[in-house]
PyMOL Python script that loads the backbone (N, CA, C, O; Angstrom):
from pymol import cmd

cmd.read_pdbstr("""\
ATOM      1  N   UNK A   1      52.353 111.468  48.478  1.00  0.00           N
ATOM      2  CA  UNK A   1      51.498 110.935  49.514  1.00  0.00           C
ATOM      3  C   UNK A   1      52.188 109.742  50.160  1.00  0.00           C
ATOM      4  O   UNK A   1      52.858 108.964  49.481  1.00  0.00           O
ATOM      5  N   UNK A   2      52.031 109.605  51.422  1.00  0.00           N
ATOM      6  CA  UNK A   2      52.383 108.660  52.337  1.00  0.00           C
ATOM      7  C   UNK A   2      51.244 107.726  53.040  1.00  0.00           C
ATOM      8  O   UNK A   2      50.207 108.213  53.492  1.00  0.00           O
ATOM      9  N   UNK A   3      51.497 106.556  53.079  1.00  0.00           N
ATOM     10  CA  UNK A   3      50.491 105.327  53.484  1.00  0.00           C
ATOM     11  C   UNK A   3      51.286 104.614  54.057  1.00  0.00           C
ATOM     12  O   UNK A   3      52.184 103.971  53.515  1.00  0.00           O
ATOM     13  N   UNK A   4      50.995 104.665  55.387  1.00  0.00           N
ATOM     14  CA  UNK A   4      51.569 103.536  56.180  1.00  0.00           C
ATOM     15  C   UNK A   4      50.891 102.654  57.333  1.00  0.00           C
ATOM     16  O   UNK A   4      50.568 103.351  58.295  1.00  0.00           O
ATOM     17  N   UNK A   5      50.594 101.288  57.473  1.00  0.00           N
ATOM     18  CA  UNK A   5      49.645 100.711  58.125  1.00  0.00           C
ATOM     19  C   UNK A   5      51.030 100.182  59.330  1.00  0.00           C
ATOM     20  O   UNK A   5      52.146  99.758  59.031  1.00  0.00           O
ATOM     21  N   UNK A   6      50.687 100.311  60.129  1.00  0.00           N
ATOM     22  CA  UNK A   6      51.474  99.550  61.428  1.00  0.00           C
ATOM     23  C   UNK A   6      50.700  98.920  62.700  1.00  0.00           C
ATOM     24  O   UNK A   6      49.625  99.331  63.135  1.00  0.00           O
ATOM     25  N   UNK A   7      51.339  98.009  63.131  1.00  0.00           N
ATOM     26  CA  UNK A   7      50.793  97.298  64.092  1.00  0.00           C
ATOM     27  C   UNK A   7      51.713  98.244  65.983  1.00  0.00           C
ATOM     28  O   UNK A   7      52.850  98.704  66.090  1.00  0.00           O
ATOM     29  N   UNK A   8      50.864  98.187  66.808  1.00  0.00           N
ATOM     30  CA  UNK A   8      51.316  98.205  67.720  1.00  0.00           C
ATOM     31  C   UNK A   8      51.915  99.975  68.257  1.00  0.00           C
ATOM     32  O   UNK A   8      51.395 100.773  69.037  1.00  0.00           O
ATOM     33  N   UNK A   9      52.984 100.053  67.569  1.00  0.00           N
ATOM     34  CA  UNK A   9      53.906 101.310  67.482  1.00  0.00           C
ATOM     35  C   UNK A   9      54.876 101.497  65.955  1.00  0.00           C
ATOM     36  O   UNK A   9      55.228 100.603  65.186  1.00  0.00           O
ATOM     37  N   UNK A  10      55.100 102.774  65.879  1.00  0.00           N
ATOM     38  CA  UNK A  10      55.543 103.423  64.472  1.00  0.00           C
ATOM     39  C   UNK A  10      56.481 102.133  63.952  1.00  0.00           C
ATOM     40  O   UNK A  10      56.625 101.886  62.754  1.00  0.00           O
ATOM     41  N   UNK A  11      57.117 101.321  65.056  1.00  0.00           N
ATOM     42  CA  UNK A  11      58.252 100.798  65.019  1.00  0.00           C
ATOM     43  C   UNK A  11      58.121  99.672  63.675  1.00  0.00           C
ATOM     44  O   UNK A  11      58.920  99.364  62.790  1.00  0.00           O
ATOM     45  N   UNK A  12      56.541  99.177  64.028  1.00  0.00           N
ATOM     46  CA  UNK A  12      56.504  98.109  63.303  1.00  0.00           C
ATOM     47  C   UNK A  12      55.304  98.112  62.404  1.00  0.00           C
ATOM     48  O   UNK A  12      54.107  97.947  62.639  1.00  0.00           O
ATOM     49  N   UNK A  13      56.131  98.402  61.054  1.00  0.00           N
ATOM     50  CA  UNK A  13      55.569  98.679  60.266  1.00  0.00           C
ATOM     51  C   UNK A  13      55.054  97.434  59.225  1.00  0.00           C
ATOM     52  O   UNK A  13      55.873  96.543  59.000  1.00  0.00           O
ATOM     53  N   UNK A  14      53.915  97.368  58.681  1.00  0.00           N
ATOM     54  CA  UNK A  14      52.903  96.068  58.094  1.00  0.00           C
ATOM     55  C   UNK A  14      52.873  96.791  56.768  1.00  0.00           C
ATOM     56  O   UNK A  14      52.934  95.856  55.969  1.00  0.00           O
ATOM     57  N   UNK A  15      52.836  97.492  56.326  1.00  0.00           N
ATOM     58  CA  UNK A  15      53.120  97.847  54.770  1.00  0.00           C
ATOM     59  C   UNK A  15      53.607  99.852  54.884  1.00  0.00           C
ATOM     60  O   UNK A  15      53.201 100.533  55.825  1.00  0.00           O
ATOM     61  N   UNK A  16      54.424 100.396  53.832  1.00  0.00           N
ATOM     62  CA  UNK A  16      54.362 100.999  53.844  1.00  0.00           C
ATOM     63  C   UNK A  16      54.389 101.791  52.252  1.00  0.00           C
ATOM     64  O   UNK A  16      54.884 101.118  51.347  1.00  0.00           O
ATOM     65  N   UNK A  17      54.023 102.781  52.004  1.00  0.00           N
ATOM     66  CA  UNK A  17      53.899 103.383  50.245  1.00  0.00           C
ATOM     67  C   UNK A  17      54.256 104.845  50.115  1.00  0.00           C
ATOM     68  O   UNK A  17      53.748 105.694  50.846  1.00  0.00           O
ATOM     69  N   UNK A  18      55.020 105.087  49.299  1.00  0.00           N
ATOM     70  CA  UNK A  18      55.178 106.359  49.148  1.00  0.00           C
ATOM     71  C   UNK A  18      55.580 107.028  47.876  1.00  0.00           C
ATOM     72  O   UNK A  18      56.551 106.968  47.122  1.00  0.00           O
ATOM     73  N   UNK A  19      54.523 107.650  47.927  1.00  0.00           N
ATOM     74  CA  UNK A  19      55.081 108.510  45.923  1.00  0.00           C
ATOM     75  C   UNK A  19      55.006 107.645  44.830  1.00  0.00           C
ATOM     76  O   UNK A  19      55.551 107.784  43.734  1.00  0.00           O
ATOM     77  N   UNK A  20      53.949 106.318  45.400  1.00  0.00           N
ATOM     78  CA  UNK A  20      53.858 105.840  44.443  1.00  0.00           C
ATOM     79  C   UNK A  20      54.169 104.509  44.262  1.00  0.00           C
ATOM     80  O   UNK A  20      53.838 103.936  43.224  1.00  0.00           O
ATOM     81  N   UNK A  21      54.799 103.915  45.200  1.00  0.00           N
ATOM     82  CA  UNK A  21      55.774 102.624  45.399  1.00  0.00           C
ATOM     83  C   UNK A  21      55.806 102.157  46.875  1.00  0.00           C
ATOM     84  O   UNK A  21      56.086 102.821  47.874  1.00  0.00           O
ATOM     85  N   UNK A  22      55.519 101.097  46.790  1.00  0.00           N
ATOM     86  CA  UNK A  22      55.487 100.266  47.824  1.00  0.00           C
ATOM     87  C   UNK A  22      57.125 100.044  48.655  1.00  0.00           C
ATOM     88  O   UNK A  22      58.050  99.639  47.950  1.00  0.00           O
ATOM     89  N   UNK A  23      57.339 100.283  49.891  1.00  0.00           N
ATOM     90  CA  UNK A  23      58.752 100.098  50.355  1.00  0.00           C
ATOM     91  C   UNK A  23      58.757  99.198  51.448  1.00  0.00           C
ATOM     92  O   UNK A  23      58.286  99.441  52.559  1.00  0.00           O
ATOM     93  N   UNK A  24      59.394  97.985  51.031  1.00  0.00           N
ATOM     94  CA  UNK A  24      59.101  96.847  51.997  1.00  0.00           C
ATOM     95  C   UNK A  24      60.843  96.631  52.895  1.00  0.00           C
ATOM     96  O   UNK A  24      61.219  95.557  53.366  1.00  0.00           O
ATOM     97  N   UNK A  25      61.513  97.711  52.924  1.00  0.00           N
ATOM     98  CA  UNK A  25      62.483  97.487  53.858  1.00  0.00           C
ATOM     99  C   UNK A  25      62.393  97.898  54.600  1.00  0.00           C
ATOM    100  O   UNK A  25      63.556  98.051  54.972  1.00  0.00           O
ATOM    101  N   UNK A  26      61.356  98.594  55.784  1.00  0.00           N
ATOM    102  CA  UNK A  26      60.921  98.712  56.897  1.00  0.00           C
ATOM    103  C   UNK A  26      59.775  97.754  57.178  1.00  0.00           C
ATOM    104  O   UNK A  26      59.198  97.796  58.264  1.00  0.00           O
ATOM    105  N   UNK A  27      59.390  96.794  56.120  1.00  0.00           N
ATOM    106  CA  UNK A  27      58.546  95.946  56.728  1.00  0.00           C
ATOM    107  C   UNK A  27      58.614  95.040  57.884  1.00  0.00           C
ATOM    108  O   UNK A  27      59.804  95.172  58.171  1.00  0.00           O
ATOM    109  N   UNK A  28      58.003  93.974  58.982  1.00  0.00           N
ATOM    110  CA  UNK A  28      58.189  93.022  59.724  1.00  0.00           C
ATOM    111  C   UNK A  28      58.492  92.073  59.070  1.00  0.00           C
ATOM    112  O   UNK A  28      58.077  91.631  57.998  1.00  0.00           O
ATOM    113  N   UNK A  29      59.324  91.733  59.832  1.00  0.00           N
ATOM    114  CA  UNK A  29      59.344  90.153  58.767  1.00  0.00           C
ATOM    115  C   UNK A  29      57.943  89.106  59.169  1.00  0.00           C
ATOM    116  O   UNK A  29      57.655  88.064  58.581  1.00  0.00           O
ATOM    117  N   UNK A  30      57.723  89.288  59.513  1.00  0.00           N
ATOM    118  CA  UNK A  30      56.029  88.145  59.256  1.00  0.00           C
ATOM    119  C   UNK A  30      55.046  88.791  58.497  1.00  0.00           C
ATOM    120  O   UNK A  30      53.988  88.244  58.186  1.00  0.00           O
ATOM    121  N   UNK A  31      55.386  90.052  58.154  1.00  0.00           N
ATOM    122  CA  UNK A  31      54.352  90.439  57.036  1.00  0.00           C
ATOM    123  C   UNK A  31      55.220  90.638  55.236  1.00  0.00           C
ATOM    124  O   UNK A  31      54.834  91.316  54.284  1.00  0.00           O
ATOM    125  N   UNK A  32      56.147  89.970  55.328  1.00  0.00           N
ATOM    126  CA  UNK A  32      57.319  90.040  54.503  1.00  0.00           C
ATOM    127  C   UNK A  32      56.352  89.306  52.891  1.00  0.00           C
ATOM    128  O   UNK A  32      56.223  88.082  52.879  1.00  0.00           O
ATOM    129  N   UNK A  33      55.921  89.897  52.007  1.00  0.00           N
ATOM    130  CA  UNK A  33      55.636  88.903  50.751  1.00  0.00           C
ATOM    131  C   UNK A  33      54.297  88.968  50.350  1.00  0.00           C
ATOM    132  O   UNK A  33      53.860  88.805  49.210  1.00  0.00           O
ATOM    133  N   UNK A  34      53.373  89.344  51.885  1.00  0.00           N
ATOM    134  CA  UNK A  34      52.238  89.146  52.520  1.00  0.00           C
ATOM    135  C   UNK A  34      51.000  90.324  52.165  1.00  0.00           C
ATOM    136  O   UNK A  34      49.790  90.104  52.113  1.00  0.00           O
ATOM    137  N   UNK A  35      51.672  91.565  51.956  1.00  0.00           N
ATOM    138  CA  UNK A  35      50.511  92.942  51.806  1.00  0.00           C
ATOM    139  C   UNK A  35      50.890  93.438  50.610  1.00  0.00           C
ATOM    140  O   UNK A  35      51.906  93.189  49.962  1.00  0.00           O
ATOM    141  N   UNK A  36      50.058  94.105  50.390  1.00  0.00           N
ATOM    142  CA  UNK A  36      49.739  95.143  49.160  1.00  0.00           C
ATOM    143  C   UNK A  36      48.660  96.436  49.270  1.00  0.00           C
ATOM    144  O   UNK A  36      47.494  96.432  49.663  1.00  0.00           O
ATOM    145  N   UNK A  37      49.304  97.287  48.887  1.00  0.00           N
ATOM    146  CA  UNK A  37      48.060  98.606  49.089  1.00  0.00           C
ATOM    147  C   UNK A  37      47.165  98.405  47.872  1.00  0.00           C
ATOM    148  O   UNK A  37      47.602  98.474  46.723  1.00  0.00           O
ATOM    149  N   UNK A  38      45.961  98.166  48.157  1.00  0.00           N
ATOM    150  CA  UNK A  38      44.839  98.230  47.151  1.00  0.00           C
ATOM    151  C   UNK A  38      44.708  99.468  46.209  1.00  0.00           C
ATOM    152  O   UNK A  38      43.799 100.265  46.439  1.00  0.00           O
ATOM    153  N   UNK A  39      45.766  99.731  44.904  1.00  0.00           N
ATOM    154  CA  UNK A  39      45.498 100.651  44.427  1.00  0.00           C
ATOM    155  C   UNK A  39      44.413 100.906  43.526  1.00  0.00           C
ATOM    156  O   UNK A  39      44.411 101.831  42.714  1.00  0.00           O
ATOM    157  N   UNK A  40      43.372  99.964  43.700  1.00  0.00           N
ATOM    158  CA  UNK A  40      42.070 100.620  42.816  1.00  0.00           C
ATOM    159  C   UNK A  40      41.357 101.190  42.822  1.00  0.00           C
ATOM    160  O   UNK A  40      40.680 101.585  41.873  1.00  0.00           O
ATOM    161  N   UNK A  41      41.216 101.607  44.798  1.00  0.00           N
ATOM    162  CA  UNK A  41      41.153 102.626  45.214  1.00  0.00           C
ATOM    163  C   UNK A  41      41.393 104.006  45.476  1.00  0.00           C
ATOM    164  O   UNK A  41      40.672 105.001  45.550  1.00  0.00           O
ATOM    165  N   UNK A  42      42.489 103.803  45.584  1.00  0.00           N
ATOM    166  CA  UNK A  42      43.141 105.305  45.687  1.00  0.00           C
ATOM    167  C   UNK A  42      42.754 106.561  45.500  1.00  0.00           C
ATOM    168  O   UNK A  42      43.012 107.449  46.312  1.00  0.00           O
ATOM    169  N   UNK A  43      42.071 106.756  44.366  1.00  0.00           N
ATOM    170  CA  UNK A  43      41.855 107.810  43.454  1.00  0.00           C
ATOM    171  C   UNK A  43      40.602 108.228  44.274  1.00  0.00           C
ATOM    172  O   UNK A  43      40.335 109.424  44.387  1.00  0.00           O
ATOM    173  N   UNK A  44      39.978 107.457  44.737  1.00  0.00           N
ATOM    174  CA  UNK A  44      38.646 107.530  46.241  1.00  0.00           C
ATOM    175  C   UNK A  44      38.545 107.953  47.509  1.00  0.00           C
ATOM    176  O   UNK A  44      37.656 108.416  48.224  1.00  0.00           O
ATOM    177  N   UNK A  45      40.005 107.599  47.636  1.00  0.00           N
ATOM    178  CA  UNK A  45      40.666 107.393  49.178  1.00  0.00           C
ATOM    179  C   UNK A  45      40.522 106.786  50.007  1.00  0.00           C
ATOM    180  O   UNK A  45      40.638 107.110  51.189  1.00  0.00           O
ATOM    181  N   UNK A  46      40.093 105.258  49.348  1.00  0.00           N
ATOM    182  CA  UNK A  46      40.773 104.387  49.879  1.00  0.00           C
ATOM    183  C   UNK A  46      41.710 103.664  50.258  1.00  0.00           C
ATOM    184  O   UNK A  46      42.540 103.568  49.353  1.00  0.00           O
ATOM    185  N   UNK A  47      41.962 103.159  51.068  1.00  0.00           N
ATOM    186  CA  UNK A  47      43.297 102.826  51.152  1.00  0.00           C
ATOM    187  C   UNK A  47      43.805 101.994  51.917  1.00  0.00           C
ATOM    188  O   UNK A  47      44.586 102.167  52.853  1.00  0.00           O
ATOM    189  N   UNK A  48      43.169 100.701  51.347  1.00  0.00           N
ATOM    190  CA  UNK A  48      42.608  99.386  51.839  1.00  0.00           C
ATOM    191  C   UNK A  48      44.097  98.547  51.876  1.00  0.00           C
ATOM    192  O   UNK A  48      44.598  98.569  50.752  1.00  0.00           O
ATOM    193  N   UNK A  49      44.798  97.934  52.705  1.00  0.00           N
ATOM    194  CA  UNK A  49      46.054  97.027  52.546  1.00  0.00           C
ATOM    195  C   UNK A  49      45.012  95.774  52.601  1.00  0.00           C
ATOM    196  O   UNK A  49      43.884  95.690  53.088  1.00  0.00           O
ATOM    197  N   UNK A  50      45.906  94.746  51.845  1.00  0.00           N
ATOM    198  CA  UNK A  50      45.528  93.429  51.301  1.00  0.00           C
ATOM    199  C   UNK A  50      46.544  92.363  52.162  1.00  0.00           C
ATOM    200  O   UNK A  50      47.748  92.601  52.074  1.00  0.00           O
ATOM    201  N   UNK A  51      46.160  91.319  52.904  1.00  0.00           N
ATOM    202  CA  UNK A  51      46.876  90.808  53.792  1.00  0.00           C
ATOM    203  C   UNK A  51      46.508  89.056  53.299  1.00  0.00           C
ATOM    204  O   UNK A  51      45.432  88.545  53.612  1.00  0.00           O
ATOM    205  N   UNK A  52      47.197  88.564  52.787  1.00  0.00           N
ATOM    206  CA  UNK A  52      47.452  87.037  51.971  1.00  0.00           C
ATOM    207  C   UNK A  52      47.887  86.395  52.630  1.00  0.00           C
ATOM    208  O   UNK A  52      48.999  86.691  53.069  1.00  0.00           O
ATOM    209  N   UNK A  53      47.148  84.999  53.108  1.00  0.00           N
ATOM    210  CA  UNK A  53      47.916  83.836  54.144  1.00  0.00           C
ATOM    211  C   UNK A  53      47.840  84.128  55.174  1.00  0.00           C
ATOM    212  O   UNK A  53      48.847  83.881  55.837  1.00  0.00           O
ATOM    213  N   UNK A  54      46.516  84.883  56.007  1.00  0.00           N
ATOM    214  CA  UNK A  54      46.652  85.292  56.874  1.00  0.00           C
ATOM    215  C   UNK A  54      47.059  84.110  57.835  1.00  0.00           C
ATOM    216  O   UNK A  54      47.419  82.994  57.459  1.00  0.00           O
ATOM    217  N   UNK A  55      46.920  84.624  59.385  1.00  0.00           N
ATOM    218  CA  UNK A  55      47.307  84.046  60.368  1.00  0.00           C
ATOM    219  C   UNK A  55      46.812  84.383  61.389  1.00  0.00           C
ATOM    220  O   UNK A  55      46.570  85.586  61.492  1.00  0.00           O
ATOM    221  N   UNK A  56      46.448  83.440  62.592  1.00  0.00           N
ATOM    222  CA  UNK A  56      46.174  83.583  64.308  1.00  0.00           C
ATOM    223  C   UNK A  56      47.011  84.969  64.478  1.00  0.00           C
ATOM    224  O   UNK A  56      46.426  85.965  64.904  1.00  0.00           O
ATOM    225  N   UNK A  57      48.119  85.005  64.204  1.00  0.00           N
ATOM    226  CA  UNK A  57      48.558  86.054  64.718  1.00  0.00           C
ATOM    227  C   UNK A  57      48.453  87.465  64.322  1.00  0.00           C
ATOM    228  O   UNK A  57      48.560  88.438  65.069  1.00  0.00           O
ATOM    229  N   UNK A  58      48.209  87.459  62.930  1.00  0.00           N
ATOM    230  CA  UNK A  58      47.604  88.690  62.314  1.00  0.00           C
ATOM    231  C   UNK A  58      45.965  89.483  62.887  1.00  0.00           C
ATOM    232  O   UNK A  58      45.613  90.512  62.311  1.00  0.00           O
ATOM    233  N   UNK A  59      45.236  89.003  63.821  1.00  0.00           N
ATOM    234  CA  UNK A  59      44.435  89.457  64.708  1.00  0.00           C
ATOM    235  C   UNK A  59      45.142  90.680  65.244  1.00  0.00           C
ATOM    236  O   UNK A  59      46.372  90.720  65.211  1.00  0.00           O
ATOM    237  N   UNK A  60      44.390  91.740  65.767  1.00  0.00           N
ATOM    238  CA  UNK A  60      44.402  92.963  66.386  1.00  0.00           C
ATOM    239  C   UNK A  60      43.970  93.780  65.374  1.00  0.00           C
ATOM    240  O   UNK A  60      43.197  93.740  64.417  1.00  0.00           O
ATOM    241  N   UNK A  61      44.925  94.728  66.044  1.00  0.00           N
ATOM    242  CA  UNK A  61      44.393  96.321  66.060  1.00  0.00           C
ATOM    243  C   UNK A  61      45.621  96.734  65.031  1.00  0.00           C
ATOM    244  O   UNK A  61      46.742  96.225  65.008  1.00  0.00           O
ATOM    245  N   UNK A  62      45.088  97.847  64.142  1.00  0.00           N
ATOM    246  CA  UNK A  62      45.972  98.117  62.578  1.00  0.00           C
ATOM    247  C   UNK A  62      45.450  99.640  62.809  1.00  0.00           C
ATOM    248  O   UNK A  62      44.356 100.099  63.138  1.00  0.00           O
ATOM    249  N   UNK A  63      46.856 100.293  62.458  1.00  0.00           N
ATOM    250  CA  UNK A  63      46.943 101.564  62.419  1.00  0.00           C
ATOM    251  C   UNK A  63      46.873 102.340  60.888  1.00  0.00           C
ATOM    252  O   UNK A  63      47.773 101.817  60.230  1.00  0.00           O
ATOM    253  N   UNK A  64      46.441 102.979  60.368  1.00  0.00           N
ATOM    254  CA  UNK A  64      46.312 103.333  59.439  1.00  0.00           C
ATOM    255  C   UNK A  64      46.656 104.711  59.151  1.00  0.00           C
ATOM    256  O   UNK A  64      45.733 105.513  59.013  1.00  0.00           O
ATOM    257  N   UNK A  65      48.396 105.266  58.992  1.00  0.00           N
ATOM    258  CA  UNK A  65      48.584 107.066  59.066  1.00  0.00           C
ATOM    259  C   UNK A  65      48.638 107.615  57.266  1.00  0.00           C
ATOM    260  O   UNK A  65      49.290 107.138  56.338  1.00  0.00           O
ATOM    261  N   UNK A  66      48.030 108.351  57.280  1.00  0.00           N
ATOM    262  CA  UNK A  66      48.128 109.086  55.655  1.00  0.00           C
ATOM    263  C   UNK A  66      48.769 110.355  55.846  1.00  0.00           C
ATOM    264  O   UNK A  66      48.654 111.066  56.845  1.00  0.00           O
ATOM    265  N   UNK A  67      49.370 110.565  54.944  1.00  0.00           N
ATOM    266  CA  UNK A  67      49.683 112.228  54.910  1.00  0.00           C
ATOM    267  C   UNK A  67      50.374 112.449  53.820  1.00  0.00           C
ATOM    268  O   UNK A  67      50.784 111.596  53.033  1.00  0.00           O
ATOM    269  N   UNK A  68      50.537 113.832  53.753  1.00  0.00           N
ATOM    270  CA  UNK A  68      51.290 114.705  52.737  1.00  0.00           C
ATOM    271  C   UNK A  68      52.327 115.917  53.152  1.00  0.00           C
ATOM    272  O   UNK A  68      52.941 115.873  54.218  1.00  0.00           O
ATOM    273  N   UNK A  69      52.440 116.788  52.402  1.00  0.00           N
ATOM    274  CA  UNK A  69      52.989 118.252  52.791  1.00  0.00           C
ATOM    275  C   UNK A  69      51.731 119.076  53.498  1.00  0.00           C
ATOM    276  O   UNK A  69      51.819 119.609  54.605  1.00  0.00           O
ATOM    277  N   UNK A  70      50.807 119.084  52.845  1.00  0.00           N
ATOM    278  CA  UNK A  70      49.572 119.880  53.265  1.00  0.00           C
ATOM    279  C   UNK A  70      48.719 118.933  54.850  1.00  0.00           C
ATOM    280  O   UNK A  70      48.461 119.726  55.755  1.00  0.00           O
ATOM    281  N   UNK A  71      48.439 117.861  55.070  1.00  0.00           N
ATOM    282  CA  UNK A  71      47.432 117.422  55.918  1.00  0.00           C
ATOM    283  C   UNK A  71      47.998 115.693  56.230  1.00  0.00           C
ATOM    284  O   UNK A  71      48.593 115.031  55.379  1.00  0.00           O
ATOM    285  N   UNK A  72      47.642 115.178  57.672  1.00  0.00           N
ATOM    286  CA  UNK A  72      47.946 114.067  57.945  1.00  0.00           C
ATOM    287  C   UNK A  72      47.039 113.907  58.823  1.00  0.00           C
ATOM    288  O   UNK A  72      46.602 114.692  59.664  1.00  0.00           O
ATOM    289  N   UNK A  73      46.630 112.251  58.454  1.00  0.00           N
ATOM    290  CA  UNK A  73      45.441 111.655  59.246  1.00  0.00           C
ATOM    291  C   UNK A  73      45.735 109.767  59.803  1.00  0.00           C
ATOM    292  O   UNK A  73      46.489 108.890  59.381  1.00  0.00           O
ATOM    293  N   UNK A  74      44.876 109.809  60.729  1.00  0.00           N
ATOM    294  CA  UNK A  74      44.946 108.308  61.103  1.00  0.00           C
ATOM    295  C   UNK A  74      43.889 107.532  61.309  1.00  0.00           C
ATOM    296  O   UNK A  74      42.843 108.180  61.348  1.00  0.00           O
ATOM    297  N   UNK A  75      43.739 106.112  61.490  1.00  0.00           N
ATOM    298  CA  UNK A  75      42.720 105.980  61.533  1.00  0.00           C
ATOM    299  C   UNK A  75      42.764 104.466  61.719  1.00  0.00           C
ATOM    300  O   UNK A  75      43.419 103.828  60.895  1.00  0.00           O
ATOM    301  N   UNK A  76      42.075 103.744  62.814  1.00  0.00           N
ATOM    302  CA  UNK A  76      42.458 102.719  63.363  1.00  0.00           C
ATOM    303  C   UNK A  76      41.540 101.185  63.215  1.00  0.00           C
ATOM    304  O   UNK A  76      40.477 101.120  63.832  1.00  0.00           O
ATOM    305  N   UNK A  77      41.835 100.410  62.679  1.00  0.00           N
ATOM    306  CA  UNK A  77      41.163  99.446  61.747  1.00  0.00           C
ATOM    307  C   UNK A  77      41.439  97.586  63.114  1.00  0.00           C
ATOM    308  O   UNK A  77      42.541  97.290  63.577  1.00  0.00           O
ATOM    309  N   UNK A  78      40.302  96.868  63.352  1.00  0.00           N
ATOM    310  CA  UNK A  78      40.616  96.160  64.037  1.00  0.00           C
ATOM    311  C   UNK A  78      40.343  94.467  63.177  1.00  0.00           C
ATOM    312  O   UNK A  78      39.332  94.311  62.493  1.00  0.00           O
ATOM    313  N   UNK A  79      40.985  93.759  63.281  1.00  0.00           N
ATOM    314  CA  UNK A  79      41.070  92.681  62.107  1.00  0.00           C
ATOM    315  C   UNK A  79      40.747  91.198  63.267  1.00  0.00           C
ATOM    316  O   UNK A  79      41.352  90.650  64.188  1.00  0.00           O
ATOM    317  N   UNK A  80      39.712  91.054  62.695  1.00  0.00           N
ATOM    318  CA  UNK A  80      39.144  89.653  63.607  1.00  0.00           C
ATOM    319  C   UNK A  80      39.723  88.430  62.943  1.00  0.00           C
ATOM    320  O   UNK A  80      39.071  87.999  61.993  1.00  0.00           O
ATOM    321  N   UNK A  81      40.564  87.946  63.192  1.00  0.00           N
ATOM    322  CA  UNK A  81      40.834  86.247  62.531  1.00  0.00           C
ATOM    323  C   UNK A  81      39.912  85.175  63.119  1.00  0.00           C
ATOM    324  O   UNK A  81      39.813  85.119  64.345  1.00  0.00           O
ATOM    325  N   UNK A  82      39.452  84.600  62.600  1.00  0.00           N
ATOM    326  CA  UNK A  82      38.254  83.475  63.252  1.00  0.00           C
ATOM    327  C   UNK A  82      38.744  81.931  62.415  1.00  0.00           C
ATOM    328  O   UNK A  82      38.905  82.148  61.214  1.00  0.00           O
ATOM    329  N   UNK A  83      38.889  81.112  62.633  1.00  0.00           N
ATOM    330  CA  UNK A  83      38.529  79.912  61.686  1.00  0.00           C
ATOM    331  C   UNK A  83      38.530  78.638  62.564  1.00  0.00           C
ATOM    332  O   UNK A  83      38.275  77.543  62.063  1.00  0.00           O
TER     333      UNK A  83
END
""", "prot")
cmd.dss("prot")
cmd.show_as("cartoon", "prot")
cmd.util.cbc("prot")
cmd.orient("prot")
């Protein structure tokens, strides 16, 4: 299974997971240290990323693509920063 949250376009990727393991060398560097896929979910299908220290700039719009061999889905998540 594949989990990948991106901002904007494929290009820029905010966490990505696969087979099991988190792969942070396609990450941005401002989200560098910063996310984690909520695996306590998983088994639910959830598939919640965890974003630490946020920031003004971490506001918008978050892409959310899943897939496998069999089926792929997306699904688009919008993150209000307020303080």
């Amino acid at each position: 299974m594949e989990v990948r949250w991106i901002r904007h376009s494929l290009s820029e990727t905010v966490h990505h997971y696969y087979n099991g393991e988190d792969l942070y060398r396609e990450q941005m560097g401002a989200y560098a240290g910063r996310t984690e896929l909520a695996r306590d979910g998983l088994s639910a299908g959830s598939l919640d990323v965890r974003i630490t220290m946020v920031r003004p700039s971490d506001d918008g719009q978050y892409i959310c693509t899943v897939g496998d061999a069999d089926a792929y889905n997306e699904a688009i998540v919008e993150l209000e920063v307020s303080g």
